[in-house]
LUMNU-392053 format. One record per atom (N, C-alpha, C): atom name; z, x, y. Coordinates in steps of 0.02 Angstrom, whole numbers, plus 50000, padded with zeros to 5 digits. Example, Ala and Ser with C-alpha at 12.3 -4.5 7.8 and 13.67 -1.06 7.14 Angstrom:
> N,50390,50660,49716
> CA,50390,50615,49775
> C,50390,50660,49835
> N,50354,50642,49888
> CA,50357,50684,49947
> C,50394,50645,50002
! end
This chain:
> N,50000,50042,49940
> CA,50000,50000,50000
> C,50000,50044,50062
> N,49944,50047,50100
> CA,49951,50067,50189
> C,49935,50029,50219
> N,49916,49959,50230
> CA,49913,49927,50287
> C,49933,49832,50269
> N,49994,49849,50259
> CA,50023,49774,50222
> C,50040,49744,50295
> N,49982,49690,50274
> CA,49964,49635,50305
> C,49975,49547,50301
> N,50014,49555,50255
> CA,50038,49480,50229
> C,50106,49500,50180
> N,50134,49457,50173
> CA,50197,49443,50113
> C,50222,49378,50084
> N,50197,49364,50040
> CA,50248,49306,50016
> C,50313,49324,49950
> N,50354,49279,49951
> CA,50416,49283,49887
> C,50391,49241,49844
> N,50394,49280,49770
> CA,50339,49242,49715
> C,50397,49175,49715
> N,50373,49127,49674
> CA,50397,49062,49634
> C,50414,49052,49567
> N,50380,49118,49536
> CA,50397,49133,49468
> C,50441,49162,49447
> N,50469,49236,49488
> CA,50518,49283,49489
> C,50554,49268,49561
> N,50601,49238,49555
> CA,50675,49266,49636
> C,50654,49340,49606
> N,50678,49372,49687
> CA,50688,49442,49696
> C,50611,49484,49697
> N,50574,49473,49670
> CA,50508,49472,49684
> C,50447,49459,49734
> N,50407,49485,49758
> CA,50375,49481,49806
> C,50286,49507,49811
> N,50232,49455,49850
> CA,50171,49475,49843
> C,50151,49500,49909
> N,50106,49557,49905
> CA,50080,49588,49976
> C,49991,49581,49944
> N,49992,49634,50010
> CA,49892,49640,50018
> C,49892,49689,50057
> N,49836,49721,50068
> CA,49805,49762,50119
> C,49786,49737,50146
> N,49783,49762,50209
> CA,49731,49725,50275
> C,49648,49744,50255
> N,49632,49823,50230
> CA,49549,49836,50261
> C,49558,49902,50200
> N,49504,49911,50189
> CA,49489,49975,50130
> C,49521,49954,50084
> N,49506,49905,50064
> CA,49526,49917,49976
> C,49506,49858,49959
> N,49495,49825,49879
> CA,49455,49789,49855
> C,49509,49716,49853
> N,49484,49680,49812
> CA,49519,49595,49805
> C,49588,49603,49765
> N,49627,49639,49791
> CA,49684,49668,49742
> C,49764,49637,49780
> N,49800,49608,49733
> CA,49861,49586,49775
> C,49904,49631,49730
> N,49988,49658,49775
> CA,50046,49702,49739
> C,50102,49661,49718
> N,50147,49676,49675
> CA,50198,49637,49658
> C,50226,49702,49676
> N,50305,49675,49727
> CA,50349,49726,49738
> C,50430,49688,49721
> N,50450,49732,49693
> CA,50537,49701,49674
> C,50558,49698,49744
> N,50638,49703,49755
> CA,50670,49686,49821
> C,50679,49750,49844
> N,50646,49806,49799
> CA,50675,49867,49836
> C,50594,49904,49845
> N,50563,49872,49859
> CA,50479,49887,49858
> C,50453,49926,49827
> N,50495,49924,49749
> CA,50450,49965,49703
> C,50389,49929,49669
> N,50350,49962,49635
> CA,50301,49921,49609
> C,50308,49848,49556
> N,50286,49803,49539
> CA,50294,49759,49457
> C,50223,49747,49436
> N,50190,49776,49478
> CA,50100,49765,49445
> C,50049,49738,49502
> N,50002,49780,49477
> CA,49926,49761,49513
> C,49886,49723,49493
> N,49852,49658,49524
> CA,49825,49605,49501
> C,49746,49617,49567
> N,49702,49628,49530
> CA,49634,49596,49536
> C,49607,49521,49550
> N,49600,49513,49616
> CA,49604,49428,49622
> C,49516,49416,49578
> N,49505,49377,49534
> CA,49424,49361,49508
> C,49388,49332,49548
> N,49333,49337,49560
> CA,49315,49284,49614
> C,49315,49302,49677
> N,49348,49336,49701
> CA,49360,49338,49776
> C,49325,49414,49781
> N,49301,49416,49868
> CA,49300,49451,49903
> C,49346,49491,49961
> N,49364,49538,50000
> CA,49394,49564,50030
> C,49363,49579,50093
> N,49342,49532,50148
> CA,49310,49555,50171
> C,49373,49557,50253
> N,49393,49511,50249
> CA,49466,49536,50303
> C,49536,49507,50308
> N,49566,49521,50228
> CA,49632,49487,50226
> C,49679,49488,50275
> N,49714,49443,50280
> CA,49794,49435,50350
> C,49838,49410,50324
> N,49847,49392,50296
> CA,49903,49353,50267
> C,49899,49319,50196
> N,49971,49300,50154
> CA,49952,49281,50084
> C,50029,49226,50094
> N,50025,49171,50052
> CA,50070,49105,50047
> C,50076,49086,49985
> N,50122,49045,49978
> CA,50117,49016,49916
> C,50126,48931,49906
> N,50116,48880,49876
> CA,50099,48816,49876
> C,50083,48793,49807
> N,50095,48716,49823
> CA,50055,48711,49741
> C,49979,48700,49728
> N,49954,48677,49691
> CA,49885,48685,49674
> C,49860,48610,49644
> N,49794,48641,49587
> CA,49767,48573,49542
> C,49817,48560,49503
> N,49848,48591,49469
> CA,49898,48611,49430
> C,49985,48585,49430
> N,50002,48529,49431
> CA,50085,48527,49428
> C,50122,48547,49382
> N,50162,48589,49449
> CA,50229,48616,49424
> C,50177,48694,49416
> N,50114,48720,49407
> CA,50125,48806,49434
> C,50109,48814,49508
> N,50147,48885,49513
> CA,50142,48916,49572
> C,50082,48921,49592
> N,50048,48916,49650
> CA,49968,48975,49669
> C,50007,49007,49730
> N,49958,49065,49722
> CA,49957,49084,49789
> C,49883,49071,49834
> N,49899,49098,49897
> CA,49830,49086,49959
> C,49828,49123,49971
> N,49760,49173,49988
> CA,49775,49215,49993
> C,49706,49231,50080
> N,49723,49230,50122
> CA,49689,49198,50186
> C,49635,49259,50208
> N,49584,49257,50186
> CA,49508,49300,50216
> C,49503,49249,50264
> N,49566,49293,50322
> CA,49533,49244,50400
> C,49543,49282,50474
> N,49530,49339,50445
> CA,49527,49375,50500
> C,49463,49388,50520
> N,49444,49382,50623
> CA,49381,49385,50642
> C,49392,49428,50700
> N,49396,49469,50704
> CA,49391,49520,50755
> C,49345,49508,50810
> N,49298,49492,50798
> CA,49232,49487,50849
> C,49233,49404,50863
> N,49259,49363,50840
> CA,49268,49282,50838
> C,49190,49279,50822
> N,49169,49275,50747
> CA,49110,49270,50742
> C,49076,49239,50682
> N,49114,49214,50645
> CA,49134,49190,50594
> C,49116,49105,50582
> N,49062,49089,50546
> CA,49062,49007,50545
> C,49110,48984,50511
> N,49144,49022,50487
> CA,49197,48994,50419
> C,49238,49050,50403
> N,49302,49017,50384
> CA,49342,49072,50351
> C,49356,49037,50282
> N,49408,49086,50233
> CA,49396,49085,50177
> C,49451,49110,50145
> N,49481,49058,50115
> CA,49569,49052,50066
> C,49550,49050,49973
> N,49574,49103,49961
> CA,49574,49085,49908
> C,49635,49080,49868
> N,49627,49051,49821
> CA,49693,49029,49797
> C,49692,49043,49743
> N,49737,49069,49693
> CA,49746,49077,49606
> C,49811,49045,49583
> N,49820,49051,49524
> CA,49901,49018,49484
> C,49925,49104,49496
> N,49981,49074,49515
> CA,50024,49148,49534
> C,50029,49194,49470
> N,50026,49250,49464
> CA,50012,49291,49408
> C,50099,49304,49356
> N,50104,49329,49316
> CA,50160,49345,49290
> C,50186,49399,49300
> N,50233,49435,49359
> CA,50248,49490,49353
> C,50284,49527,49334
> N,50248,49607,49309
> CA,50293,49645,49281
> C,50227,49660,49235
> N,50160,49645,49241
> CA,50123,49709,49210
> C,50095,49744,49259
> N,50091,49812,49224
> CA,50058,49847,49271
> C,49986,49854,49318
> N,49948,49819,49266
> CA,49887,49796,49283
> C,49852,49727,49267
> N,49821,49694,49284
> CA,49800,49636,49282
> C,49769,49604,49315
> N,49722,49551,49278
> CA,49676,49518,49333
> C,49656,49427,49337
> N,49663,49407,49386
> CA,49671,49335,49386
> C,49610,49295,49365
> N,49650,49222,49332
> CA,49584,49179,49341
> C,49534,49173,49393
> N,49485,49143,49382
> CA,49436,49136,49418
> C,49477,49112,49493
> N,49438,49121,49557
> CA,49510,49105,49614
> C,49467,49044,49639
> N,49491,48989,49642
> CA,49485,48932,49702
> C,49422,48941,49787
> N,49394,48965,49791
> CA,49375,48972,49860
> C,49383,48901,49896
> N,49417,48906,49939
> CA,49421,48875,50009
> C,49413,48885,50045
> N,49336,48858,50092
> CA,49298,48886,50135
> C,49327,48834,50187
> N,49350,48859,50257
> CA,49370,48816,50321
> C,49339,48843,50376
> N,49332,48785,50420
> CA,49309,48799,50470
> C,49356,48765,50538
> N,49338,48800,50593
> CA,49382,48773,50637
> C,49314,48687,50693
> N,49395,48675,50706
> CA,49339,48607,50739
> C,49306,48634,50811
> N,49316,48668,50839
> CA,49290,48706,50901
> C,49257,48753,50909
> N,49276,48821,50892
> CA,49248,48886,50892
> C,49284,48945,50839
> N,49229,48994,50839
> CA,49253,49041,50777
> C,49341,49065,50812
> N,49388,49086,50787
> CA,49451,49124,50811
> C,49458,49191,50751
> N,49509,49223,50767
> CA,49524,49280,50767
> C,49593,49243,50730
> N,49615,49266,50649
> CA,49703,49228,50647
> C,49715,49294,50589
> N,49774,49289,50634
> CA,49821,49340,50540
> C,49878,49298,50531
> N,49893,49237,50535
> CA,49945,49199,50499
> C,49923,49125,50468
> N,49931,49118,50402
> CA,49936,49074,50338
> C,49998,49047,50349
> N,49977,48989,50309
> CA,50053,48964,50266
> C,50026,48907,50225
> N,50049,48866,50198
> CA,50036,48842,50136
> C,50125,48775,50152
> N,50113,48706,50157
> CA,50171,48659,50143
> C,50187,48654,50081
> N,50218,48676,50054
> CA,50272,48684,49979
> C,50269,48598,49941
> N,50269,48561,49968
> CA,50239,48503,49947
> C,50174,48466,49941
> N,50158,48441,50017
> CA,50097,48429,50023
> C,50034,48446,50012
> N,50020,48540,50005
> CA,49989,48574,50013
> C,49939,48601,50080
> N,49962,48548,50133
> CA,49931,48573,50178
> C,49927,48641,50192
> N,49867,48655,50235
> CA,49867,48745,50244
> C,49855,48754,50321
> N,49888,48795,50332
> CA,49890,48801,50402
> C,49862,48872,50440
> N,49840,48871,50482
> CA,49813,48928,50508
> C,49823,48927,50592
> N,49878,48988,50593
> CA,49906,49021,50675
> C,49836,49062,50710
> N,49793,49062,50763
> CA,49761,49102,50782
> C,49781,49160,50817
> N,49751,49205,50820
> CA,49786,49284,50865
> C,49750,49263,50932
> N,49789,49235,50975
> CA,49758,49223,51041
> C,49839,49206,51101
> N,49808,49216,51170
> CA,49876,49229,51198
> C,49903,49181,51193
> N,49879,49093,51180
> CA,49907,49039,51169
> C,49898,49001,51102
> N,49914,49031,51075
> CA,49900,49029,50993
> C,49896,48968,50976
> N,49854,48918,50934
> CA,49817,48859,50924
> C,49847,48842,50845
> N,49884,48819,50824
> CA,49900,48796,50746
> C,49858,48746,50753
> N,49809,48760,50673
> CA,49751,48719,50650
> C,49777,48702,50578
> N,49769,48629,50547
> CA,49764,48619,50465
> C,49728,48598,50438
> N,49723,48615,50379
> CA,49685,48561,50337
> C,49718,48541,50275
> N,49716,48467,50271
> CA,49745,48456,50234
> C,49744,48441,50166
> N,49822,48456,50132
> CA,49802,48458,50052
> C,49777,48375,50022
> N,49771,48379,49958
> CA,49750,48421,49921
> C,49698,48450,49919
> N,49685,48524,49933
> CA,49612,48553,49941
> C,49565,48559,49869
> N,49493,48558,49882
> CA,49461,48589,49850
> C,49400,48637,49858
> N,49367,48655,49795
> CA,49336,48729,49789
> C,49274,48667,49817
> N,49205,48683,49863
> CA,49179,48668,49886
> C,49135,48662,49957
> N,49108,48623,49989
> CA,49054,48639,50059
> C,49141,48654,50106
> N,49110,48659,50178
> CA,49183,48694,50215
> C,49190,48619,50240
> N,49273,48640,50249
> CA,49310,48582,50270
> C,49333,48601,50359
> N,49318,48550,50387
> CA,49342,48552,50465
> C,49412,48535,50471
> N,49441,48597,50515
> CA,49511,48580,50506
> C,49540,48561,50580
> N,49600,48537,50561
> CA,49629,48497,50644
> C,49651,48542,50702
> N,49660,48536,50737
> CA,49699,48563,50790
> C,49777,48533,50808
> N,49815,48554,50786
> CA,49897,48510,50785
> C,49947,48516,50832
> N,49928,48576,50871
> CA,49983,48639,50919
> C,49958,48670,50952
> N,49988,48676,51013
> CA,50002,48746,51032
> C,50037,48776,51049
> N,50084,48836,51024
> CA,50125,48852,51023
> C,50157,48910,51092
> N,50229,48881,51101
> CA,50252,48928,51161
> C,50292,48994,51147
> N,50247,49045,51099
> CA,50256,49119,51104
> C,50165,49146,51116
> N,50179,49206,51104
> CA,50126,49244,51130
> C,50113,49270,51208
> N,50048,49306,51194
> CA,50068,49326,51281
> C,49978,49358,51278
> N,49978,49389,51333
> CA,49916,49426,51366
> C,49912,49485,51307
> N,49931,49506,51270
> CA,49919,49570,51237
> C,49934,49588,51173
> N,49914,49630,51134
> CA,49915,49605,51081
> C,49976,49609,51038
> N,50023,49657,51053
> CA,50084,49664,51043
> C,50143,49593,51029
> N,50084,49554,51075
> CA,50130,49478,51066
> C,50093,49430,51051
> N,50045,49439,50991
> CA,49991,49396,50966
> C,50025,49380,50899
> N,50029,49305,50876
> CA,50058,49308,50812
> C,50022,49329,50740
> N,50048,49372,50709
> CA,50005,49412,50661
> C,50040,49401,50579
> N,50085,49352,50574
> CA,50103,49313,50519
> C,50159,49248,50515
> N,50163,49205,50463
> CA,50198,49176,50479
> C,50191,49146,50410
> N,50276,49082,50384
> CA,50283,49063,50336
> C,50313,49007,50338
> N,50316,48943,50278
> CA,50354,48890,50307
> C,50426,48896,50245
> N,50477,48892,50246
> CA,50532,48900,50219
> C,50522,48853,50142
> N,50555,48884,50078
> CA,50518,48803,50024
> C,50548,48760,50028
> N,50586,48730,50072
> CA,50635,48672,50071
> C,50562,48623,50133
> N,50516,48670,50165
> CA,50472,48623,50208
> C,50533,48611,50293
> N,50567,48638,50309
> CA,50641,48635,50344
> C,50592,48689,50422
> N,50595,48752,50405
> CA,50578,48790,50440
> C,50516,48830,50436
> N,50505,48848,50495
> CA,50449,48903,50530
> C,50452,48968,50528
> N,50451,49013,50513
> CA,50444,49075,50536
> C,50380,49128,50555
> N,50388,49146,50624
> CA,50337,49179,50653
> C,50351,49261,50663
> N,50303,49297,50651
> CA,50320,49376,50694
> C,50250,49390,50703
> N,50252,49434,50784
> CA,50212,49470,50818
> C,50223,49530,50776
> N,50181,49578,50813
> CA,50183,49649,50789
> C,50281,49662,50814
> N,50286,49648,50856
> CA,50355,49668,50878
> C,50405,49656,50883
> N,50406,49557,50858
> CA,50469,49509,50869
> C,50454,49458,50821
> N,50497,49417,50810
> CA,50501,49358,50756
> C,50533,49311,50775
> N,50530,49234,50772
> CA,50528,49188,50796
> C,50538,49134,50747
> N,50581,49079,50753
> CA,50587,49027,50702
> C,50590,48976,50717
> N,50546,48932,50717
> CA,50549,48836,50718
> C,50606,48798,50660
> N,50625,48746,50700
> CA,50670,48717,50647
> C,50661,48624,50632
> N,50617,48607,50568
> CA,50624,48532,50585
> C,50667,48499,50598
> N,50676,48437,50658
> CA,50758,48394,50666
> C,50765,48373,50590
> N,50846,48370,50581
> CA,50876,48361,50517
> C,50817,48258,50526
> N,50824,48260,50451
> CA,50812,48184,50450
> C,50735,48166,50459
> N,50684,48223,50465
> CA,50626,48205,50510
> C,50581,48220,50452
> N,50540,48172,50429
> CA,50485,48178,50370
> C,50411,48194,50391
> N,50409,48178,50477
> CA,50335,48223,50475
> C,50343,48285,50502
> N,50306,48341,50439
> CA,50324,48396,50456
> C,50288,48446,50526
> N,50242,48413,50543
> CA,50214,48444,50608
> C,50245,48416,50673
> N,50301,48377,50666
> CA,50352,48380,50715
> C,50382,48454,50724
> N,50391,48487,50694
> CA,50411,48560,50697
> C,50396,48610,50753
> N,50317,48608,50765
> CA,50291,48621,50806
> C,50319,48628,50896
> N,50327,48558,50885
> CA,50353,48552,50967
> C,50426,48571,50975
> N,50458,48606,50922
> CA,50543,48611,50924
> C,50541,48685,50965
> N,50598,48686,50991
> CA,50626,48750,51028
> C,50621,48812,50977
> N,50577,48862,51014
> CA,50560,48955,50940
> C,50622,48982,50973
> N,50666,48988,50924
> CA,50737,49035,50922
> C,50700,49115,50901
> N,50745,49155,50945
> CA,50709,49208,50906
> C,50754,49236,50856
> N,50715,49285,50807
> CA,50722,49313,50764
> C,50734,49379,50759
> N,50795,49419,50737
> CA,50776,49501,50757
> C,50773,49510,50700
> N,50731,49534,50697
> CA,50668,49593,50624
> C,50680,49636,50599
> N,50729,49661,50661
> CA,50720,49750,50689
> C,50667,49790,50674
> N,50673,49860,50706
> CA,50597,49916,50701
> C,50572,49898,50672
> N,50483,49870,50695
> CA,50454,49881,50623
> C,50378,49952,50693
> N,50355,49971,50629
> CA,50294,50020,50675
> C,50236,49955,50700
> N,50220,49905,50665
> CA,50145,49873,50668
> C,50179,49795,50609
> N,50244,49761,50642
> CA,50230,49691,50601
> C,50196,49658,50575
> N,50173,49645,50506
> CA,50110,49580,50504
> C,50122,49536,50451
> N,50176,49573,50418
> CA,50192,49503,50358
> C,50281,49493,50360
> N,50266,49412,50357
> CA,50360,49379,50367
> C,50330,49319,50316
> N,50398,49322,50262
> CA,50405,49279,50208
> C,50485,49261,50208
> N,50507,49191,50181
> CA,50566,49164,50160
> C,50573,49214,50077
> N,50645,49199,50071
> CA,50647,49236,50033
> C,50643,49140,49978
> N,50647,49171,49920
> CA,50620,49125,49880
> C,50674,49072,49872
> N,50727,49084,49885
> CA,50802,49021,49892
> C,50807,48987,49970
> N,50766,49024,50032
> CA,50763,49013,50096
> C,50803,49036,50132
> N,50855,49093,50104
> CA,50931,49107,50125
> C,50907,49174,50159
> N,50850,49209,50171
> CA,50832,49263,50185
> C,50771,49282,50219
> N,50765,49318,50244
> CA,50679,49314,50280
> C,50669,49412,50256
> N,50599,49404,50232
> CA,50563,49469,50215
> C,50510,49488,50260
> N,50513,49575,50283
> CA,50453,49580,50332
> C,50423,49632,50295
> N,50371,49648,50314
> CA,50303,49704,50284
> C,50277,49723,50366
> N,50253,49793,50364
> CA,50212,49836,50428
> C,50174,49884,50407
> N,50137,49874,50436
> CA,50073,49909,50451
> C,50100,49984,50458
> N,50067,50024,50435
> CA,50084,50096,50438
> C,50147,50106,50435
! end
């Protein structure tokens, strides 16, 4: 791993955890224990690598297994007719090597114009999927579950959110929703941030408009991946270099 760019906490193993690379390297996701040693390298099938940001987890076709998402939605140049999630049944970890079923492609598109995003997430129930853009007023877009493999789906515009700023230091570059569906969590390259749904409140994009408490992270060199830990009692970060 040199440029871990996403994180989620598996569903299969507590204490366990999935990353990615951002750029140079092929369709490959890491399993890391809690002390970021290795539990195995998985080959996503199917997929391409053409600019991972982030990885989630949710359910699928499948009740009762895990998948993960794994978000080809980064656009640097905003140039992009579509971006592109793919999704697998979360792998078993603890081999060293391995390679997934065929992966889900989920091709999305935005309802306006191409964007630039490094934050995913995935609703632990519903399956909705959500996508943060890297822009100074960052735009939460969804689409909603249950998804399938097929032509691209136009997704909503739901938010806009009051962090970010003029630069990129304060562009949001990951983010996760807690598995209870309760909370938000956001981090820039430099700070972290948490939404909280009102107790009692069943639509979950009420969240959105709630007061961002912040979050201290501490040091990281280049933030880009923030995950719940798999009980929700914990928050996990990953950086870039």
């Amino acid at each position: 791993m040199t440029e871990s760019s996403g994180v989620v906490a598996s569903r299969r193993a507590p204490g366990r955890f999935w990353t990615h690379n951002d750029s140079d390297d092929g369709a490959v996701i890491y399993c890391l224990d809690d002390q970021a040693a290795s539990c195995g390298t998985w080959t996503v099938a199917g997929a391409e690598a053409f600019d991972w940001e982030d990885i989630a987890a949710g359910p699928g076709p499948e009740a009762g297994t895990p998948y993960l998402y794994i978000g080809d939605i980064g656009d640097n140049l905003a140039v992009r007719a579509s971006i592109v999630v793919y999704r697998v049944p979360e792998p078993e970890s603890g081999a060293s090597r391995g390679t997934t079923p065929r992966a889900d492609v989920l091709t999305l598109r935005y309802p306006d114009e191409p964007h630039d995003a490094e934050a995913l997430m995935v609703h632990p129930t519903s399956g909705d999927v959500y996508v943060i853009v890297k822009e100074p007023s960052p735009s939460v877009y969804v689409a909603r579950g249950p998804l399938v493999a097929g032509p691209a789906r136009t997704m909503e515009k739901v938010a806009t959110l009051p962090v970010g700023g003029a630069t990129a230091l304060t562009s949001v570059t990951g983010a996760d929703i807690a598995p209870d569906g309760t909370r938000v969590a956001l981090c820039t390259y430099a700070e972290g941030f948490e939404l909280v749904l009102p107790e009692g409140t069943s639509d979950f994009d009420a969240v959105w408009a709630q007061p961002v408490r912040p979050l201290d992270l501490g040091p990281r060199p280049q933030g880009e991946g923030i995950a719940y830990s798999s009980d929700g009692r914990g928050i996990v970060t990953t950086s870039e270099r």
